[in-house]
N, C-alpha and C positions, 0 to 999 in steps of 0.2 A: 215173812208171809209170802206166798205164791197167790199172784191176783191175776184177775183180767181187766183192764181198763174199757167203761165204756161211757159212751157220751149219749144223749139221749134223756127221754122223761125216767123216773125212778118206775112206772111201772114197767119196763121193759128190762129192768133188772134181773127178772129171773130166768132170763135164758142167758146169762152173764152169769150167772149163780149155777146153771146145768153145764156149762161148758167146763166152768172152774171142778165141778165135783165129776165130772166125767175124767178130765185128767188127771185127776185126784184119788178115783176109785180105779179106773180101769189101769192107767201107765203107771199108778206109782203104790197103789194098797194103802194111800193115806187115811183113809177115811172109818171111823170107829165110834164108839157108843161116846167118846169125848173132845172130837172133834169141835173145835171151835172156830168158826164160822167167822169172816170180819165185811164188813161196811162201809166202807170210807166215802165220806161226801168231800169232793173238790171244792165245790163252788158254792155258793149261800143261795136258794129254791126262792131266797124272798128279792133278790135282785138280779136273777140267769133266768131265764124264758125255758121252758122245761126243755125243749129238742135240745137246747145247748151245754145243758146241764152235764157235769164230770160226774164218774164213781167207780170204785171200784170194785169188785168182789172177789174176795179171798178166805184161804184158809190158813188158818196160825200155824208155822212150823216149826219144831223142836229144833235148837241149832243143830244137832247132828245132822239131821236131814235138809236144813235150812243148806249148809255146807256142802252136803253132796247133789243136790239140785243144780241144775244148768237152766237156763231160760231158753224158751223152746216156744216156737211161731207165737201165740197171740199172750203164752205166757210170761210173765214177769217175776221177779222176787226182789222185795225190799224189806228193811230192817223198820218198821216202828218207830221214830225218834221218843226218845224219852222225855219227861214231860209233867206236869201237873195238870189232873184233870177232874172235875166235877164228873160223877160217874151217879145214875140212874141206874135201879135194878126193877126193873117191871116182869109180871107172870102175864102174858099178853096170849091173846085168840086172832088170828089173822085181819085184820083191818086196825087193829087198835093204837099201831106203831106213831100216829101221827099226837093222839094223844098222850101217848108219852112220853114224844118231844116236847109238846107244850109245855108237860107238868116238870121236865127239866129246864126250860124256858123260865116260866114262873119260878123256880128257885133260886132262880141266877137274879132274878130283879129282884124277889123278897129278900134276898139275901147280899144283895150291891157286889154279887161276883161278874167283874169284866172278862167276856171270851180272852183268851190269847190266841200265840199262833200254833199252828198245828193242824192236824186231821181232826173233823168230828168223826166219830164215825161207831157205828151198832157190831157188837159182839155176841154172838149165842152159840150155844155148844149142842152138839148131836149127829145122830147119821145121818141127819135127813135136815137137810138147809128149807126143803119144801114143806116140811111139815104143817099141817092147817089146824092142829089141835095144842095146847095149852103147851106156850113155850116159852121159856125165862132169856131171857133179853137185858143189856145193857148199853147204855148209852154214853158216850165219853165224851164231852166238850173241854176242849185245852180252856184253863185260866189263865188269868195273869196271876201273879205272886203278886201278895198281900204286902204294901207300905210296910 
C-alpha cells in the first residue's frame, strides 16, 4: 500500500484521504472504479486523547506497481503483514462507521475472540474515498489464534 501517515482526531482524516488520492490520481493514474481504499488505526481511541491519535490513509497496490513505486515527500509504502483477522462487512451512509465498529466489537465478546497484534484498520473500494452515499465497507481486527 502507499499511505500518508497522520496524527491527530479521526475527523481530520480526510484531508489525509485528498492528499493520498491526489497523488494517486494526478502523479501516478492509480485510481479507478476498484480501487481500494485502506484505514489503519495505530493507537486504540479508547486510551490516546484524539489530537494524539496515529492513522494512516492509503490505497492497496498491486505488486507490480507496489514495486515500481518510490516513496516520495510525505508519501510512504508498506507491505500489510499477514495475519488472522475477524473481518466486518457493513453497507454504511456517512456517519455510520462508529456503529459498525461497535457491532464488530460485540462479536469479538459474544464470541470470546481476543484482539491480537496488528493493524485494525477499514477497507472500501471505489473512485471516490469521499463519497457521502451508500458505501460497502470492511473492518479488520487482528485475533489471536485459537488454543
Amino acid at each position: 500500500m502507499a499511505y500518508i501517515r497522520h496524527r491527530g482526531n479521526l475527523d481530520e482524516m480526510i484531508n489525509t484521504f485528498r492528499e493520498v488520492y491526489t497523488w494517486a490520481e494526478r502523479d501516478k493514474n492509480l485510481v479507478h472504479k476498484r480501487t481500494q481504499w485502506l484505514l489503519l488505526i495505530h493507537d486504540n481511541p479508547a486510551t490516546t486523547s484524539g489530537d494524539m491519535l496515529w492513522h494512516s490513509a492509503g490505497i492497496l497496490l498491486d505488486e507490480n506497481i507496489y514495486n515500481e513505486i518510490t516513496p516520495e515527500s510525505e508519501v510512504s509504502k508498506m507491505i500489510l503483514p499477514k495475519g488472522k483477522y475477524l473481518c466486518g462487512q457493513f453497507t454504511l451512509i456517512e456517519g455510520d462507521i462508529r456503529n459498525a465498529w461497535d457491532a464488530v466489537c460485540v462479536q469479538m465478546i459474544d464470541h470470546n475472540i481476543q484482539s491480537g497484534d496488528g493493524y485494525h484498520f477499514e477497507r472500501f473500494q471505489g473512485p471516490d474515498p469521499f463519497s457521502k452515499t451508500l458505501q460497502r465497507i470492511e473492518i479488520f481486527v487482528p485475533i489471536q489464534n485459537s488454543p
